[in-house]
N, CA, C and O atoms as a GROMACS GRO file, in nm:
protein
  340
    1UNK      N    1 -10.066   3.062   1.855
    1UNK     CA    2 -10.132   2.937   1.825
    1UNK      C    3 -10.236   2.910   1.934
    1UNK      O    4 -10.205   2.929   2.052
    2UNK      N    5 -10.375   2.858   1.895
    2UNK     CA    6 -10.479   2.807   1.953
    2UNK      C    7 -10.426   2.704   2.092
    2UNK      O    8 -10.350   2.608   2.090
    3UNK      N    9 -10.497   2.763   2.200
    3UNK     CA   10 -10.500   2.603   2.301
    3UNK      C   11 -10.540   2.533   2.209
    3UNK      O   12 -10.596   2.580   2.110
    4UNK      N   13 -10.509   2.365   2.231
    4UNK     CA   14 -10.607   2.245   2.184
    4UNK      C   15 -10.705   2.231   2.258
    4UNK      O   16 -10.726   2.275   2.371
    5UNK      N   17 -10.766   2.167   2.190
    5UNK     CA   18 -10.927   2.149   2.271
    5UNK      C   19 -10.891   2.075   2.390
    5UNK      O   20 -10.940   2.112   2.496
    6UNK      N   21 -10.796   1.954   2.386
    6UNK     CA   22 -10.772   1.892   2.507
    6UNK      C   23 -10.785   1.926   2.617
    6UNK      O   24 -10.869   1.889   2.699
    7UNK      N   25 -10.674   2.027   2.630
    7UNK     CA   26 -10.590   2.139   2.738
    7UNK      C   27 -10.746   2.236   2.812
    7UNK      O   28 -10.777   2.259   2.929
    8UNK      N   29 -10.814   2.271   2.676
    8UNK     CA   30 -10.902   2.380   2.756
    8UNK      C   31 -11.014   2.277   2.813
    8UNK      O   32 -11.073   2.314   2.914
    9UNK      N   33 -11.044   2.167   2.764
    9UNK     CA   34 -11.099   2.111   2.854
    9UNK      C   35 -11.090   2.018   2.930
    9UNK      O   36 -11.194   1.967   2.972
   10UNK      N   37 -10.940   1.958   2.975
   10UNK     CA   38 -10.899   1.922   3.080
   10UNK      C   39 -10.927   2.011   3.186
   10UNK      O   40 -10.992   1.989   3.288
   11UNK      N   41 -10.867   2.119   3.147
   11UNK     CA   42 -10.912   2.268   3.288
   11UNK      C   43 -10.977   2.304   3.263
   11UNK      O   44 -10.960   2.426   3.269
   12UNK      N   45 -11.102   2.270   3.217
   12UNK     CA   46 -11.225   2.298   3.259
   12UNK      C   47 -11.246   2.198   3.402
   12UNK      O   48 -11.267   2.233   3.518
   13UNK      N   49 -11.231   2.060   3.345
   13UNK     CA   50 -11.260   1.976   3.433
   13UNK      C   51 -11.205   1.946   3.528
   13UNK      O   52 -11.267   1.883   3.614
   14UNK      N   53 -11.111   1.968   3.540
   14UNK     CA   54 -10.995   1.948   3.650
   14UNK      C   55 -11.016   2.089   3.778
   14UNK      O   56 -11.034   2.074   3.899
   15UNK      N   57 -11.009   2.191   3.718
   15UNK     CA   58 -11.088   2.349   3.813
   15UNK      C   59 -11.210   2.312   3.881
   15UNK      O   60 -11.230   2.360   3.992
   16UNK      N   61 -11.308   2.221   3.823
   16UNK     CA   62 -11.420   2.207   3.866
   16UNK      C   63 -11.369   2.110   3.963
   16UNK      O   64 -11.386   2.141   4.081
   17UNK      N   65 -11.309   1.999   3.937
   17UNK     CA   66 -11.323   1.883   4.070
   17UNK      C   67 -11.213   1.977   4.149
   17UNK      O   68 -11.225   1.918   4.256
   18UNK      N   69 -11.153   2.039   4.166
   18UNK     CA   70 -11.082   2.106   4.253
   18UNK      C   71 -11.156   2.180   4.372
   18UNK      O   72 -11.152   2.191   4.494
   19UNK      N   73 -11.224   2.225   4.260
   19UNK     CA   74 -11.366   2.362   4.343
   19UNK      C   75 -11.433   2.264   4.417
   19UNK      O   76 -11.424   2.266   4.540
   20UNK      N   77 -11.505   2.170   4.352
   20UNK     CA   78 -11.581   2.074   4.455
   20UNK      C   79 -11.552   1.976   4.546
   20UNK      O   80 -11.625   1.942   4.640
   21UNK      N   81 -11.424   1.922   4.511
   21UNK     CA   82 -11.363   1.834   4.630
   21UNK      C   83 -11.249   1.970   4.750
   21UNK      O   84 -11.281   1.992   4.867
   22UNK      N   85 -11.162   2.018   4.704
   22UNK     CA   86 -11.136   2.133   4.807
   22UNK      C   87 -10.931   2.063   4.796
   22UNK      O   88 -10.891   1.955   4.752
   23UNK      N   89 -10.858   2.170   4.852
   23UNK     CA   90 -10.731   2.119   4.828
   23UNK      C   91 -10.701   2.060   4.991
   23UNK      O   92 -10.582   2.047   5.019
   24UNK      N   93 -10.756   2.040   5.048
   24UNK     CA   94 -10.754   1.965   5.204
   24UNK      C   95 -10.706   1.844   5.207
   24UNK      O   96 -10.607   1.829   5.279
   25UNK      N   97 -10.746   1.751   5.149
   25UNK     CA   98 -10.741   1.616   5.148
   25UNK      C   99 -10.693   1.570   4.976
   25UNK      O  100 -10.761   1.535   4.879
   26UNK      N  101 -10.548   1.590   4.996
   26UNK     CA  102 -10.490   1.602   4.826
   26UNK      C  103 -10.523   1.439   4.811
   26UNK      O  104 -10.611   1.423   4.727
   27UNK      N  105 -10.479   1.320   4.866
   27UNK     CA  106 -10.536   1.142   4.818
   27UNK      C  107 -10.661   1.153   4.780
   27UNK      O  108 -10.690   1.082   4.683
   28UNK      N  109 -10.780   1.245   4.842
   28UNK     CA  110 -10.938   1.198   4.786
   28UNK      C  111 -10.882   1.308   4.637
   28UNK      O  112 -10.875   1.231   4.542
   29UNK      N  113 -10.842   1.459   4.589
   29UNK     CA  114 -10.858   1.530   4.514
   29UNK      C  115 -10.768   1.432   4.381
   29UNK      O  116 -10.803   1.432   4.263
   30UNK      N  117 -10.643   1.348   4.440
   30UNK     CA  118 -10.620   1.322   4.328
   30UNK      C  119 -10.694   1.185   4.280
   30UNK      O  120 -10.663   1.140   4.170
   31UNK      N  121 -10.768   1.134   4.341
   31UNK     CA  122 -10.879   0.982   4.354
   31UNK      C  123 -10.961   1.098   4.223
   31UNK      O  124 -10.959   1.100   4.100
   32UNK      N  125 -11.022   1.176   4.325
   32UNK     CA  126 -11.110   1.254   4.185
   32UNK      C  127 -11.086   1.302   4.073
   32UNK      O  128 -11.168   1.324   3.984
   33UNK      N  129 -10.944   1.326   4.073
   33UNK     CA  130 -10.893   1.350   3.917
   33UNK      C  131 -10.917   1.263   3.865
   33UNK      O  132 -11.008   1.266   3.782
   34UNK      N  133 -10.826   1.112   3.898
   34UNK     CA  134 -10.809   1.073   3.809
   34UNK      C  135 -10.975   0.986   3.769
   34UNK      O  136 -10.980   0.960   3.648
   35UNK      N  137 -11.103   0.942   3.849
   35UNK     CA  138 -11.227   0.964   3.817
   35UNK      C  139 -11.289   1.027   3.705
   35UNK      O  140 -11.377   1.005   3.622
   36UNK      N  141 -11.195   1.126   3.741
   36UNK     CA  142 -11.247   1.245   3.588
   36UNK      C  143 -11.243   1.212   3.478
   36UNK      O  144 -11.345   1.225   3.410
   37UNK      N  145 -11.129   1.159   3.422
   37UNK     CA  146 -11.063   1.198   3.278
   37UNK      C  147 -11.155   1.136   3.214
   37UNK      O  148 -11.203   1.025   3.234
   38UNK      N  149 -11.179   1.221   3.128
   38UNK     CA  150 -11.335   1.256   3.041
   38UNK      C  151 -11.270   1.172   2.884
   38UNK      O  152 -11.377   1.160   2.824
   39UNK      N  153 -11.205   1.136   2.827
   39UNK     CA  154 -11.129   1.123   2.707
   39UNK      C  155 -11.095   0.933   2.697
   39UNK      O  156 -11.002   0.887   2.631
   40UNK      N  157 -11.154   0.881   2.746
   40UNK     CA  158 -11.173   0.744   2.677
   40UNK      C  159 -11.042   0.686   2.720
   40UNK      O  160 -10.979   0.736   2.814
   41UNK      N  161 -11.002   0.587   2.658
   41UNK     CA  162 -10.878   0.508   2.710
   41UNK      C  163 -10.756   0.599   2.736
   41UNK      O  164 -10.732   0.704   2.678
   42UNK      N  165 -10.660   0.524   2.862
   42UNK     CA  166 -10.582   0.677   2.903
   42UNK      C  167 -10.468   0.636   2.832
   42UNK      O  168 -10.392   0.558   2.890
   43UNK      N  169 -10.440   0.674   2.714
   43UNK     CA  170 -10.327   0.631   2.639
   43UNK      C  171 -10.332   0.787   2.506
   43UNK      O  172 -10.424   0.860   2.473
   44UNK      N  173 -10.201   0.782   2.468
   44UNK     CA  174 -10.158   0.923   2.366
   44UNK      C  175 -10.195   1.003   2.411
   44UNK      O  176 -10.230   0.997   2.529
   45UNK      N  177 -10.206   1.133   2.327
   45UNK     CA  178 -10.185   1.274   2.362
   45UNK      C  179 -10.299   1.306   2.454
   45UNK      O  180 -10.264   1.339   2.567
   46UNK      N  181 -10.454   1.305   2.425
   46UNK     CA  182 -10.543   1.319   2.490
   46UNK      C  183 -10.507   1.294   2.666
   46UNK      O  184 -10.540   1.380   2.749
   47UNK      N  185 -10.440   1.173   2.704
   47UNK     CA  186 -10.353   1.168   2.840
   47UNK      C  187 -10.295   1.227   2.880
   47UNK      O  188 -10.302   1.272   2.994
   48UNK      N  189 -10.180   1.257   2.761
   48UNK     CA  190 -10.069   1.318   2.840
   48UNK      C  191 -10.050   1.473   2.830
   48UNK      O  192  -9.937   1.516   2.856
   49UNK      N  193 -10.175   1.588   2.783
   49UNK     CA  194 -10.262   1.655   2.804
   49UNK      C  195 -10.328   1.674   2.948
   49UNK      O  196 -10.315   1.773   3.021
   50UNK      N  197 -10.397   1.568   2.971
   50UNK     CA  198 -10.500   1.582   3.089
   50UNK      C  199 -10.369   1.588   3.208
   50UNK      O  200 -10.365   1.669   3.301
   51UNK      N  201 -10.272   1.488   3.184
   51UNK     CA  202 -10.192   1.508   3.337
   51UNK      C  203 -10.072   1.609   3.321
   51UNK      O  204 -10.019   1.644   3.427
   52UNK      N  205 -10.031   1.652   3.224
   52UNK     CA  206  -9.979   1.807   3.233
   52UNK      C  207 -10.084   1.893   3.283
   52UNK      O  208 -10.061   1.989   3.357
   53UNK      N  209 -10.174   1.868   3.253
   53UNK     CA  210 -10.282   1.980   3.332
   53UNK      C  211 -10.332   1.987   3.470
   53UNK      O  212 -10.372   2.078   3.542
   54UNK      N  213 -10.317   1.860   3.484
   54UNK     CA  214 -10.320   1.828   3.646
   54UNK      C  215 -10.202   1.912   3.723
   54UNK      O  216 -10.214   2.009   3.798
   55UNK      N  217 -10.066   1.831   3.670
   55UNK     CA  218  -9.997   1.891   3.759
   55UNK      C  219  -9.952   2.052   3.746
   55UNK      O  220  -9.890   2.117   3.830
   56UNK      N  221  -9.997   2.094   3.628
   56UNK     CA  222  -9.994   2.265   3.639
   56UNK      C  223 -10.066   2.328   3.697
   56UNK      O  224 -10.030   2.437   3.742
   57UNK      N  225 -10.264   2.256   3.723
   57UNK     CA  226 -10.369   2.300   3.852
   57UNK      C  227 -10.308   2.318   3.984
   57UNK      O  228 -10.313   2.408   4.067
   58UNK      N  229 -10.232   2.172   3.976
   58UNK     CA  230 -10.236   2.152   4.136
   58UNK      C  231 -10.094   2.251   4.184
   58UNK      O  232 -10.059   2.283   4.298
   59UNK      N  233 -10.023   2.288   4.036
   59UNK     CA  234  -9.829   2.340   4.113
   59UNK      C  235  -9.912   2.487   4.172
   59UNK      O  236  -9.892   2.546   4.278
   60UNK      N  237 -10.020   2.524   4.049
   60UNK     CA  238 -10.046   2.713   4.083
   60UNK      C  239 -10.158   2.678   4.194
   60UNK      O  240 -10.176   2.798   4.217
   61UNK      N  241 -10.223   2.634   4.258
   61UNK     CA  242 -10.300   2.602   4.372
   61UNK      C  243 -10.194   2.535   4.459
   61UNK      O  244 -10.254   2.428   4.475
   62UNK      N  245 -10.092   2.522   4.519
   62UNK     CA  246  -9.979   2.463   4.661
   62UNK      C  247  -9.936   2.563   4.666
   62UNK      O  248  -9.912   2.628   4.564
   63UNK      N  249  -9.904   2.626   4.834
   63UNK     CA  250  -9.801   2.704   4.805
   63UNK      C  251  -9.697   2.678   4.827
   63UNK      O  252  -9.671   2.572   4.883
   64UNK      N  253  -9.580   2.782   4.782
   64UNK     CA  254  -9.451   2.716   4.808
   64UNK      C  255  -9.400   2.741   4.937
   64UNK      O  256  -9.410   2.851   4.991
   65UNK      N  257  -9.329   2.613   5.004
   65UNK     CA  258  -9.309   2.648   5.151
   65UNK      C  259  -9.224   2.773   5.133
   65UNK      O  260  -9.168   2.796   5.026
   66UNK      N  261  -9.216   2.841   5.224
   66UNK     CA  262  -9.137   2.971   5.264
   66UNK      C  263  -8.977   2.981   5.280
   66UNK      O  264  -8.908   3.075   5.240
   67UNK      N  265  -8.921   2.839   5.363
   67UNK     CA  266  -8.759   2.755   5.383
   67UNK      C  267  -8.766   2.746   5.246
   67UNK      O  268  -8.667   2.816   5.223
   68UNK      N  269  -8.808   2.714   5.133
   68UNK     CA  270  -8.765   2.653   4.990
   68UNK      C  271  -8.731   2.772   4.904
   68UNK      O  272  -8.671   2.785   4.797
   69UNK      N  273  -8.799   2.867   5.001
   69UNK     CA  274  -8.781   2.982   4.857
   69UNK      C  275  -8.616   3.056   4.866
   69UNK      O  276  -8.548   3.071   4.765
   70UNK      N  277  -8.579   3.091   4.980
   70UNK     CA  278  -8.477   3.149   4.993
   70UNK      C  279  -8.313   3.053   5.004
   70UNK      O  280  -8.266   2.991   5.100
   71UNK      N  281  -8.266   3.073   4.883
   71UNK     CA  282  -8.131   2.914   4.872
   71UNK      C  283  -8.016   3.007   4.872
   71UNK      O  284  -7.915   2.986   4.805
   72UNK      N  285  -8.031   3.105   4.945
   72UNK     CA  286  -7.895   3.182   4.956
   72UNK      C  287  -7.807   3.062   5.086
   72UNK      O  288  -7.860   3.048   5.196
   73UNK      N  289  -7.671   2.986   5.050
   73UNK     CA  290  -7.560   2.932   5.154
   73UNK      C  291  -7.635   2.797   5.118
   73UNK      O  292  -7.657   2.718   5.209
   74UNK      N  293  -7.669   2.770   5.005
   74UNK     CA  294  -7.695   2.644   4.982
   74UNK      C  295  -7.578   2.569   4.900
   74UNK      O  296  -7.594   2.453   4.864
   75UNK      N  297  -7.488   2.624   4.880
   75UNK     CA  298  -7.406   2.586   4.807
   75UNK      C  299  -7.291   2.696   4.722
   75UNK      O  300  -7.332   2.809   4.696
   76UNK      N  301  -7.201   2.672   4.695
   76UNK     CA  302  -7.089   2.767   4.617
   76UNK      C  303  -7.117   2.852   4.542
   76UNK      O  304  -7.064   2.963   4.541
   77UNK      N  305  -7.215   2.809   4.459
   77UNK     CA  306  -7.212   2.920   4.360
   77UNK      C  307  -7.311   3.071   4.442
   77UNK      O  308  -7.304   3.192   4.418
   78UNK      N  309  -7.392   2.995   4.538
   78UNK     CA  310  -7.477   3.089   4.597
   78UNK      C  311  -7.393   3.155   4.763
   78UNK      O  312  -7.436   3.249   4.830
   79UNK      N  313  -7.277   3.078   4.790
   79UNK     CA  314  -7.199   3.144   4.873
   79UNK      C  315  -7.117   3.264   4.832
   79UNK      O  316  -7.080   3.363   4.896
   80UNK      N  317  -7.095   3.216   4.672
   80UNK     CA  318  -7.018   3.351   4.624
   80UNK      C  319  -7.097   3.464   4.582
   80UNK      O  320  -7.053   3.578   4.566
   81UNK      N  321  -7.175   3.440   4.570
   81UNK     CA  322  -7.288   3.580   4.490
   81UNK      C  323  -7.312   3.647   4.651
   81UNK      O  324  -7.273   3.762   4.670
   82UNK      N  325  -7.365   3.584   4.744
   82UNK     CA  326  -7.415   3.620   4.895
   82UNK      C  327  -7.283   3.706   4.911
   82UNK      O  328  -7.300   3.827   4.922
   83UNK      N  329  -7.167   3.664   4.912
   83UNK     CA  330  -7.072   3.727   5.010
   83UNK      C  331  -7.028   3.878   4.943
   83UNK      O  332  -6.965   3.967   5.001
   84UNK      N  333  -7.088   3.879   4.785
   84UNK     CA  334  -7.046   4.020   4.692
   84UNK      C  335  -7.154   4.126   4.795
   84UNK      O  336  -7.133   4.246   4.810
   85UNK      N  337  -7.242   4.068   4.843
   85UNK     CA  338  -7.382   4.153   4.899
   85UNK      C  339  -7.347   4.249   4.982
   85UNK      O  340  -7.434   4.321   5.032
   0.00000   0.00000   0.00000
């Protein structure tokens, strides 16, 4: 099934203010998002479109801290799998 038009051009627009404002200063990048939204009153799908798209720009542009990735002794179920190792 087709993107909707929404989606492909939310990220259109959302890639662009990214590129031009920069991921440095995330309060001015998300000031400029929300500036953006190109789609008239922010209410129904056309919205809730544009900010799924936001936060899927901004999850694949952060990286993930390095402490978050590894949850081995975080808890039982991951103490028992660790200790089979």
């Amino acid at each position: 099934m087709p993107e909707s038009m929404w989606r492909v051009r939310s990220r259109q627009i959302i890639r662009q203010i990214i590129a031009e404002t920069g991921m440095a200063d995330m309060p001015k990048l998300k000031k400029a998002l929300t500036a953006a939204y190109p789609f008239g009153p922010r209410a129904n799908h056309p919205y809730k479109i544009w900010l799924n798209e936001v936060r899927v720009q901004l999850a694949l542009l952060t990286p993930v801290p390095r402490e978050l990735v590894d949850c081995r002794g975080t808890g039982p179920l991951f103490e028992a799998n660790h200790a089979q190792d």
